[in-house]
Every structure is written in structure tokens, then in C-alpha cells.
C-alpha positions as CSV (number, residue, x, y, z in Angstrom):
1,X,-5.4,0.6,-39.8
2,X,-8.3,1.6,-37.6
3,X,-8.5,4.9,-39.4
4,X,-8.5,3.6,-43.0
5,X,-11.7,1.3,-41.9
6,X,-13.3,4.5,-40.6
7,X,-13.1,6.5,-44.0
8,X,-14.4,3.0,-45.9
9,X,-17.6,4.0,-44.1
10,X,-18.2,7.5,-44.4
11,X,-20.8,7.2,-46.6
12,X,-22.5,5.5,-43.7
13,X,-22.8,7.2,-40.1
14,X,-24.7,3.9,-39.2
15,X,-22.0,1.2,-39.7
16,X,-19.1,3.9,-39.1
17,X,-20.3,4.7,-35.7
18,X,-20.8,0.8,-35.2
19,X,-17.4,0.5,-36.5
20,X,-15.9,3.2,-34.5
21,X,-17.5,1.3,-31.2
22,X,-16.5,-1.9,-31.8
23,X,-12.9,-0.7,-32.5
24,X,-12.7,0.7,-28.6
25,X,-14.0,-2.2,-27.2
26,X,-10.8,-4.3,-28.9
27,X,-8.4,-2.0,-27.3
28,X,-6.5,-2.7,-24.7
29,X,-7.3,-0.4,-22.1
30,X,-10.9,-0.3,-23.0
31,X,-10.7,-4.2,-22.1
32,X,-10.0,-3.4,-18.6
33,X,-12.8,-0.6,-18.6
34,X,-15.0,-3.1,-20.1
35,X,-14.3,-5.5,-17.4
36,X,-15.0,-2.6,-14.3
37,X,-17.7,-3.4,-12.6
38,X,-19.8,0.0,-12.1
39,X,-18.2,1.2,-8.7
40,X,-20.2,3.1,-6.2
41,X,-19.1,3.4,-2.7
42,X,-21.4,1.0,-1.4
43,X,-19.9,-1.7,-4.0
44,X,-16.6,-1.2,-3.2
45,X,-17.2,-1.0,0.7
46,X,-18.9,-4.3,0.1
47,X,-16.3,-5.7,-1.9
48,X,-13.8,-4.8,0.8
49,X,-16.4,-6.4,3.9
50,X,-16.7,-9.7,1.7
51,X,-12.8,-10.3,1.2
52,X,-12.5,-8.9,5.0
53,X,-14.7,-11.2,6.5
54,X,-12.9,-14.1,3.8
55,X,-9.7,-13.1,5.9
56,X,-11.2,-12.8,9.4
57,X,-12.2,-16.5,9.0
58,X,-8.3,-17.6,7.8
59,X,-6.4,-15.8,10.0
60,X,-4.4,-19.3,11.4
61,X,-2.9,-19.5,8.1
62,X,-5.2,-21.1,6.2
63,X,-5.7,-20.1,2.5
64,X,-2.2,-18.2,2.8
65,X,0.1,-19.2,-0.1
66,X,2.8,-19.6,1.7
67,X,2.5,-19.9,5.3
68,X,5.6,-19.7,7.8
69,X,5.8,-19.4,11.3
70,X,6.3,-15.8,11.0
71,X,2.8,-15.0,9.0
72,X,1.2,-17.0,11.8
73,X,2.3,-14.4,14.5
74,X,-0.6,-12.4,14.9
75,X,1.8,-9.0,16.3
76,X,4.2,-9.6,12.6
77,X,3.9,-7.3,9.8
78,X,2.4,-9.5,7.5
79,X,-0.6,-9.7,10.0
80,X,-0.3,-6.1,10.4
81,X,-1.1,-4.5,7.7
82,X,-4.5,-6.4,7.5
83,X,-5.3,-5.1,10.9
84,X,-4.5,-1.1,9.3
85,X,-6.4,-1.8,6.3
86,X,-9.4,-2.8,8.6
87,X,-8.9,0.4,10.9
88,X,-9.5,2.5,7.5
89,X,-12.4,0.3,6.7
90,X,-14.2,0.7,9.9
91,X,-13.9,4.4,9.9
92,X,-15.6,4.0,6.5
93,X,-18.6,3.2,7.8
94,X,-18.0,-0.6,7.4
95,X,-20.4,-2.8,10.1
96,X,-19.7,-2.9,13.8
97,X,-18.2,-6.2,13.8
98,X,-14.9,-5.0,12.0
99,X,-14.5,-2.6,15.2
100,X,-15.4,-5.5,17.3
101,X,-12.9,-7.7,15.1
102,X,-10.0,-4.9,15.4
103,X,-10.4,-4.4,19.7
104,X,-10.8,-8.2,19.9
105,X,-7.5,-8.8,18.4
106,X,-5.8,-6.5,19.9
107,X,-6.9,-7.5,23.3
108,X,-6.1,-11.0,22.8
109,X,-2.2,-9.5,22.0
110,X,-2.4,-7.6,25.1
111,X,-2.0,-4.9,22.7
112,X,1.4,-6.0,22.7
113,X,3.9,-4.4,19.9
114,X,6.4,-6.9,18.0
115,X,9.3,-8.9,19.6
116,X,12.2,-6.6,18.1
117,X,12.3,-3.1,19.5
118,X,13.8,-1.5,16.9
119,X,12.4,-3.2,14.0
120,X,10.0,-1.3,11.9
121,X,8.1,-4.3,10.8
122,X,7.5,-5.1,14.7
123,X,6.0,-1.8,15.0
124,X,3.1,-2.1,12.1
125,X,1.1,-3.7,14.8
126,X,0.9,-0.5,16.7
127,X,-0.8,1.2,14.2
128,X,-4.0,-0.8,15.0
129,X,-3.3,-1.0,18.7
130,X,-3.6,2.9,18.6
131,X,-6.8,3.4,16.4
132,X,-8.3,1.3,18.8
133,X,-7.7,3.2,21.7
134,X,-9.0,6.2,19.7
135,X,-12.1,3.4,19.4
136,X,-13.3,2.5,22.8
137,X,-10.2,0.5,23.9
138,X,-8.7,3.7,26.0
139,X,-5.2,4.2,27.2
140,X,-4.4,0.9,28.2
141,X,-4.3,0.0,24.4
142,X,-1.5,2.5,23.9
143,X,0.6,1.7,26.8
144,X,3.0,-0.3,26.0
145,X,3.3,1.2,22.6
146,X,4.3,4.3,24.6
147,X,7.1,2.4,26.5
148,X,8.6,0.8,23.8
149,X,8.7,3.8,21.9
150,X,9.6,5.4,24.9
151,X,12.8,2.8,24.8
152,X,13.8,4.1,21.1
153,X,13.7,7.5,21.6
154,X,15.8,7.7,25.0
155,X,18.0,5.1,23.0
156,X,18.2,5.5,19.5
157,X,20.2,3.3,17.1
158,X,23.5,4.4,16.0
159,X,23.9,2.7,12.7
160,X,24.5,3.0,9.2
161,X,21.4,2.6,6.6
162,X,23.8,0.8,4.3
163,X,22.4,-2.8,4.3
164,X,24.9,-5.5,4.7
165,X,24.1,-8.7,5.5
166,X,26.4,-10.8,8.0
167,X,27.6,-14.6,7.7
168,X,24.7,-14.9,10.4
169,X,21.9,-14.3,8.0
170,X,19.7,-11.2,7.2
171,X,17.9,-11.0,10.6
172,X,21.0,-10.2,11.6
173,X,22.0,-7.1,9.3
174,X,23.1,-4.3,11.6
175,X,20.9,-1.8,9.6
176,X,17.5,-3.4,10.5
177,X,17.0,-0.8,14.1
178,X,16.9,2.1,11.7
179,X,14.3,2.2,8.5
180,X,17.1,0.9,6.0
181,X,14.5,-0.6,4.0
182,X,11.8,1.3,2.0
183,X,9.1,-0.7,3.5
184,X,9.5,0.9,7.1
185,X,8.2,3.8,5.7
186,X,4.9,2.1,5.7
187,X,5.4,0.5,9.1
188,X,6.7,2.7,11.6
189,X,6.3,6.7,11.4
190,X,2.1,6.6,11.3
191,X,2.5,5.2,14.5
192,X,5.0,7.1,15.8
193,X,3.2,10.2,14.5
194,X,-0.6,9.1,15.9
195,X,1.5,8.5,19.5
196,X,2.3,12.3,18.9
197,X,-0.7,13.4,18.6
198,X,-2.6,11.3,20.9
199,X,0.0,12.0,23.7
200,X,0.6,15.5,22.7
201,X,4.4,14.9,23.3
202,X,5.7,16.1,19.9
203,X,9.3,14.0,20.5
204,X,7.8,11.5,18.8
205,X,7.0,13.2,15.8
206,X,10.4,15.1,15.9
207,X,11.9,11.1,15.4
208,X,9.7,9.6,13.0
209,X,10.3,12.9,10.4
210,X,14.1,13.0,11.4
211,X,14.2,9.0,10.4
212,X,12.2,9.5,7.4
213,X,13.7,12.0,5.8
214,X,17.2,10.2,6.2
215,X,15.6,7.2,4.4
216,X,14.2,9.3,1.7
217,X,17.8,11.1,1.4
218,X,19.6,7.6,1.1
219,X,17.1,5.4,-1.1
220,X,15.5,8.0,-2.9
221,X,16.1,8.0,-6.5
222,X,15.4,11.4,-8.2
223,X,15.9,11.0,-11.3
224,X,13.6,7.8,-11.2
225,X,11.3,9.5,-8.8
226,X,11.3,6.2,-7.4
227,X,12.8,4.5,-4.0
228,X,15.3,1.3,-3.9
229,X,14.2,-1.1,-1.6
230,X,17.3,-1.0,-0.2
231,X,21.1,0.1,-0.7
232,X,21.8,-3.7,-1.7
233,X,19.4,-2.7,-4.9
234,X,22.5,0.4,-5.8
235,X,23.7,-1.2,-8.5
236,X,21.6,-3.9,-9.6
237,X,20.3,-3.8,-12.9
238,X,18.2,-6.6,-15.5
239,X,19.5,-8.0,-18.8
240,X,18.0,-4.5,-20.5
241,X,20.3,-2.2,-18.3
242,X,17.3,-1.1,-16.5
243,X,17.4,-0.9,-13.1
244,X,15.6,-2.1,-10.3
245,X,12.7,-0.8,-8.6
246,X,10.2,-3.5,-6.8
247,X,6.5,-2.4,-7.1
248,X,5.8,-3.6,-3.4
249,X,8.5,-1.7,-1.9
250,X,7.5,1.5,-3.7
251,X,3.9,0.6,-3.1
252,X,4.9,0.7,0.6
253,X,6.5,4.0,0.3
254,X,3.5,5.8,-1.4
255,X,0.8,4.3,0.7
256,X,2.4,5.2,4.3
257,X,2.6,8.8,2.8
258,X,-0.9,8.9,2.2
259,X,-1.6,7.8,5.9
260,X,1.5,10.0,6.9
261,X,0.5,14.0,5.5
262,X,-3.4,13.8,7.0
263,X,-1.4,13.8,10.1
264,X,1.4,16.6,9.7
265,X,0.4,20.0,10.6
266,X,-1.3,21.7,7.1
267,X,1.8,24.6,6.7
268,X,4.4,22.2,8.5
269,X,7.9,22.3,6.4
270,X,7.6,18.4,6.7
271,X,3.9,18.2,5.4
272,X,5.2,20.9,2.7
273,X,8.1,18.4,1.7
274,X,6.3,15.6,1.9
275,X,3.5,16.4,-0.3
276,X,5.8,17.6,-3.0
277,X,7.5,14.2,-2.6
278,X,4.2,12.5,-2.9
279,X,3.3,14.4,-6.5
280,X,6.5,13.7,-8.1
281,X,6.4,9.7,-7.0
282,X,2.3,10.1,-7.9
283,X,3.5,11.3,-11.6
284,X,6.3,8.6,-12.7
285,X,3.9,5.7,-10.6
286,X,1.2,6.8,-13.1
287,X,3.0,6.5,-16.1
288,X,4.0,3.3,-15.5
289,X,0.8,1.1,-14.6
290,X,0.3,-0.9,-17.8
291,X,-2.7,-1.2,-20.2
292,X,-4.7,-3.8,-17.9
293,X,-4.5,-1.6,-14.7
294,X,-1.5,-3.6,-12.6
295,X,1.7,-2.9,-12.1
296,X,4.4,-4.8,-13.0
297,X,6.5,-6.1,-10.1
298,X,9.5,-5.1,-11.2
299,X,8.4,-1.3,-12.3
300,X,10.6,-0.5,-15.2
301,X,9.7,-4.3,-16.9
302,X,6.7,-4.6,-17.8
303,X,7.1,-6.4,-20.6
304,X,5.6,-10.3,-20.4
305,X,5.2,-9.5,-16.3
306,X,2.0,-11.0,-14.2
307,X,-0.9,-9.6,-12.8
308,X,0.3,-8.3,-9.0
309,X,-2.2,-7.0,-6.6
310,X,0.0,-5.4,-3.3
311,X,1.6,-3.0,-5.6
312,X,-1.5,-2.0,-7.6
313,X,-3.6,-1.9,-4.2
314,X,-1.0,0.7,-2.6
315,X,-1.2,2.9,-6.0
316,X,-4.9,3.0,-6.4
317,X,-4.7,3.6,-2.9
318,X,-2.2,6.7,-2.6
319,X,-3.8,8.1,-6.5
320,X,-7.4,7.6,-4.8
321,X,-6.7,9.4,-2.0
322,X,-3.9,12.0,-3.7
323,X,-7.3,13.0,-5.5
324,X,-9.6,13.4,-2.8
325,X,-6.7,15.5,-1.2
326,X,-6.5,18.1,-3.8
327,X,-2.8,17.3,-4.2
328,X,-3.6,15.6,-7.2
329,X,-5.7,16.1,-10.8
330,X,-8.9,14.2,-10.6
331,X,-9.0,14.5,-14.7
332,X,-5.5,13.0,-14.9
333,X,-5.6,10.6,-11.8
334,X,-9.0,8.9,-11.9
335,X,-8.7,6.9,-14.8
336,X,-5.5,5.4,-13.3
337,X,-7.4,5.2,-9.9
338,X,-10.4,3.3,-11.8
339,X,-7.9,1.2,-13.8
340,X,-6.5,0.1,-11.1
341,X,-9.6,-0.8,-8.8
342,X,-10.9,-2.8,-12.1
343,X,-7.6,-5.2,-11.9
344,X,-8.2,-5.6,-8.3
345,X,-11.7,-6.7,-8.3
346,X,-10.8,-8.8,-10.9
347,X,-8.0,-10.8,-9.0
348,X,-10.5,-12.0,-6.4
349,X,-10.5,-15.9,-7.0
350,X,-13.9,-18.2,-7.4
351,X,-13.2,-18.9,-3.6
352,X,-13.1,-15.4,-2.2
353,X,-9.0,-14.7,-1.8
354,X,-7.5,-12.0,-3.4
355,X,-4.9,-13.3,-5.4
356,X,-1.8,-12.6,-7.3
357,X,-0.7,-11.2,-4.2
358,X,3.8,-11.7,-4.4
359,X,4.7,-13.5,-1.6
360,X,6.7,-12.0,1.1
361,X,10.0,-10.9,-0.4
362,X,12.2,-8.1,-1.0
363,X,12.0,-7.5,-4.6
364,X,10.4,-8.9,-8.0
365,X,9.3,-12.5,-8.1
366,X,6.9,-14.8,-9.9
367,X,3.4,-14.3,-9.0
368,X,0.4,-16.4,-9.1
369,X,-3.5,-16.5,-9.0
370,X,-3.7,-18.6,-6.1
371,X,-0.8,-16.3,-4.2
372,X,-2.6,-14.5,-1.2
373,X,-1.4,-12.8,2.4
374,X,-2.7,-10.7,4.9
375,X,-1.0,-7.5,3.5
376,X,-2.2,-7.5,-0.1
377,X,-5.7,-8.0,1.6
378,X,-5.0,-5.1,3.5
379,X,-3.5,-3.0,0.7
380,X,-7.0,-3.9,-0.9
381,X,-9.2,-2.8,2.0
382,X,-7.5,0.6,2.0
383,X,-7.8,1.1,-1.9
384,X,-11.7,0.1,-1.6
385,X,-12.2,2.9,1.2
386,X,-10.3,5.6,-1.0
387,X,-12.1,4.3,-4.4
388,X,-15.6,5.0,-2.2
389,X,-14.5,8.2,-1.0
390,X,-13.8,9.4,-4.6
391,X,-17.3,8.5,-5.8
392,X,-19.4,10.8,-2.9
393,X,-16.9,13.7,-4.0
394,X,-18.5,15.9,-6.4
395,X,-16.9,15.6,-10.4
């Protein structure tokens, strides 16, 4: 149709090229371009300072969708991962007072890790704990990270990954001291790893790669190029056959691989592996963002699904920084990078949240504007950083 109007005008460059315009701006994707704000790095550092600073003054609770008595812990996960995005926004140059804000937390933890010792998700915590004694806290900020880690590695779990889940209740599956779920990928081996290196003691590399790469054997689809969140998601498949693949999940996987490689030895079999792991997930993740930059929670549904913000902030995240990396195209990558950073900026609420942020889970789910946590904020402030990298990098 579009072409048929163009020829009614050839006669006239004026109106055709008017035509021709008009016509782009009514497209879908030009929408979402249309809607980007112009992105430098000092706008999307500032972006990522003002929703920062939004968190830093709700970090009780308040303003999170759904609040339990877990989010409240400052050491869980959820918590977590808002303390690592802020440990990638300080070393982007963000003002002093997100240091300050990082150290402050963690001394008021006692720079204590997570209740479970085995749990992955208790271990996100670390990740901050150890940037900050990189960042004037000092070795007593690592301590008892080291014992704990210490504990795992002089006892490791002896279990299956298969994820069953006892009469008792989920908390209890058997599974959960070994990274059975794809989200551990994200929470435990960078802090493993940045032990490593900060200790020198290379047993605790040795154990995050060995773990890894079992969890990437077992959930790893390759056909798909894609992970199941966890064995439970084997089988399962919608009303269309297809099966499942939750955004998140997969968001979690390709974001701790972009924290993950910077620290690997350049040459290392596992840096090697995991970078060739990285471009294949990079490729299928980049086909399947939709038209208005988001990623559909369920990944192979996009059809009718809501805006979601975690996902998309871990993919603009990993693409961003794939780019600046060299592992991946900047001519294919960054308009998928700045489709992406457009939806994001344009899920911030009137009030400041982020929203359409999916509520903790483990797998698709209905998604609102209001919906916020801690975690998609920090998925944000790690896509901002990466987004203002790419901009001081020459075309």
C-alpha cells in the first residue's frame, strides 16, 4: 500500500518526500525511535542517578508492588541486585554519595552474606560487599564472604540439579545448594570469581566455572539458544506448542555473563566458551525483542504480551556491553541496544518508579505499570551505564 502512494507522487519530489516521511513515522518501530529521548551518556547516567536516588529513599518497602518479608531483607536477592547495579553506576562516574550509599549499606549488614549457605540467591549480596572492599571498605568487607565461601568449597553439595519440589514446599527442594535454577547464574559465580581474584586463590574460580558449566550443560537449550529456568520447565509448553522460556530468567543468564567474561583470563578455555555462549544467546535474544523495544515475558509469545522492564534491562544490558566488547556488531546490535533503552525510559512512572517490573516469580506472569522491585531497578542502572559507555565509543 505504502508503495502504491509513493508512485501517485512521482510527479512531485515535494509531497513524495513528505509522503515518504510521514509513512516512517506511522511505523511501528519508528514509534519507539520517535519516542527515544536523544541519549548521551550524561542523560542516561542521570536517568540512572534520578531512579537511583528514587530507590535509595524506598528501600523499607515502600513503593514496592509487592512487598514480603523477604524483599524487606536488606542481605536477599531482590535487594541485591540493586546494590550491583549501583556498584556499576558508581564506577561510571556517578556522584560520591552512591559509593557512600553502597559502603553504608554494607556496613550496616556487617557485610554479612545471606542466611542459606548454599543458596545462590543469598550470595548476590556479596557481590556488593566485594566491590566495596575494592572501594575503601578493605578486607574486613570481604571476610566473611571468604568463610562462607570457604564453607562451600571444603563442603560442596552433592545433589542432583533436577528440581523437585517436596510436600514441604519449594524452599525445601533438595536442588536449591547447587545453581539448579538459571537465575544463580547471575547471583553467585561473579562473586565467587571477584573472591578469586581479589584473594589470588584460584579454587574459587575453579568452583564457580565447574558449577556453571554443569548448569549450562543441564538447562541449556541449543536448539533455542535459550536457558529453561529450570528442569520443572522440560516439558512445559503454551496452547501454541511453544515452549517456555521466561524473559527474566534468561535476562539473568545473559547479564551475569556480561559481568562474568571481563573477569576470565582473555585466552582462558572458559572465557573462550563462554564468549561463544554469549553470541549465540546475543543472536536468538535479538531476534526476538518486539517492535516497541520490550521483551515479551514469556519469549516465544509475544503476541498481545505487556510491556516488561527486568528482561529488557538485562538485554540492553548484555547487547550494550556485547558491543563495547567487540564480541558483538555495533551495526547489527545498536539499534536493538537503543530500542531497548527507549522502552526503558519510557516505563518510568509520573512518580519516579520504574515500572512494569514482573514481580518476583519464576516464570511469565501479568505485568503492570505500577509493578516495581529493587532488581528491575538494578537491571536498569546497569543498562544505563552500558548505554553511556556505547555513546563515548567511537561509531
Amino acid at each position: 500500500m505504502e508503495a502504491g502512494l509513493l508512485r501517485r507522487f512521482e510527479g512531485n519530489p515535494m509531497k513524495r518526500s513528505a509522503l515518504a516521511a510521514a509513512l516512517l513515522l506511522a511505523s511501528p518501530v519508528a514509534a519507539v525511535a520517535q519516542n527515544a529521548p536523544a541519549v548521551t551518556q550524561a542523560s542516561a547516567l542521570d536517568t540512572a542517578v534520578r531512579l537511583a536516588d528514587w530507590q535509595l529513599g524506598r528501600m523499607g518497602g515502600t513503593g514496592i508492588s509487592r512487598a514480603t518479608s523477604e524483599t524487606r531483607k536488606p542481605r536477599a536477592w531482590e535487594q541485591a541486585v540493586f546494590w550491583v547495579g549501583m556498584t556499576a553506576l558508581a564506577d561510571a562516574g556517578a556522584p560520591p554519595r552512591i559509593r557512600k550509599a553502597i559502603l553504608d549499606m554494607g556496613r550496616a549488614n556487617e557485610w554479612l552474606p545471606g542466611e542459606k549457605p548454599y543458596f545462590a540467591d543469598d550470595h548476590a549480596i556479596t557481590q556488593a560487599y566485594l566491590w566495596a572492599a575494592r572501594n575503601g571498605a578493605g578486607a574486613g568487607a570481604r571476610a566473611p564472604t571468604k568463610r562462607l565461601f570457604d564453607q562451600v568449597l571444603a563442603e560442596p553439595a552433592m545433589v542432583s540439579l533436577a528440581f523437585y519440589v517436596p510436600p514441604e514446599g519449594y524452599g525445601a527442594a533438595e536442588c536449591l545448594k547447587r545453581w539448579c535454577w538459571c537465575d544463580a547464574l547471575f547471583m553467585a559465580p561473579a562473586a565467587f570469581i571477584e573472591l578469586s581474584r581479589q584473594t589470588g586463590d584460584r579454587r574459587y574460580l575453579d568452583f564457580a566455572m565447574r558449577e556453571f558449566w554443569a548448569t549450562t550443560d543441564f538447562l541449556y537449550d541449543p536448539a533455542e539458544r535459550l536457558y529453561y529456568r529450570d528442569s520443572r520447565f522440560f516439558e512445559r509448553r503454551d496452547a501454541k506448542g511453544r515452549k517456555e522460556f521466561w524473559s527474566r530468567g534468561n535476562g539473568w543468564v545473559f547479564g551475569g555473563m556480561a559481568r562474568v567474561i571481563p573477569m576470565l583470563a582473555k585466552g582462558s578455555a572458559d572465557r573462550r566458551r563462554m564468549e561463544a555462549l554469549f553470541k549465540d544467546m546475543a543472536a536468538r535474544i535479538r531476534t526476538l525483542q518486539k517492535p516497541d523495544g520490550y521483551w515479551a515475558p514469556s519469549l516465544l509469545a509475544p503476541e498481545q504480551s505487556p510491556p516488561e522492564t527486568s528482561g529488557t534491562a538485562f538485554y540492553t544490558y548484555g547487547l550494550a556491553w556485547g558491543i563495547q566488547a567487540g564480541l558483538l556488531s555495533r551495526r547489527e546490535y545498536e539499534p536493538a541496544v537503543r530500542r531497548g533503552w527507549s522502552a526503558l525510559n519510557r516505563a518510568i512512572q509520573p512518580d519516579g518508579r520504574l515500572g512494569f517490573v514482573q514481580q518476583v516469580s519464576d516464570r511469565p506472569e501479568k505485568v503492570e505499570a505500577s509493578d516495581t522491585q529493587y532488581y528491575g531497578v538494578g537491571a536498569f542502572l546497569l543498562a544505563a551505564t552500558q548505554v553511556a559507555a556505547l555513546d563515548r565509543r567511537p561509531q
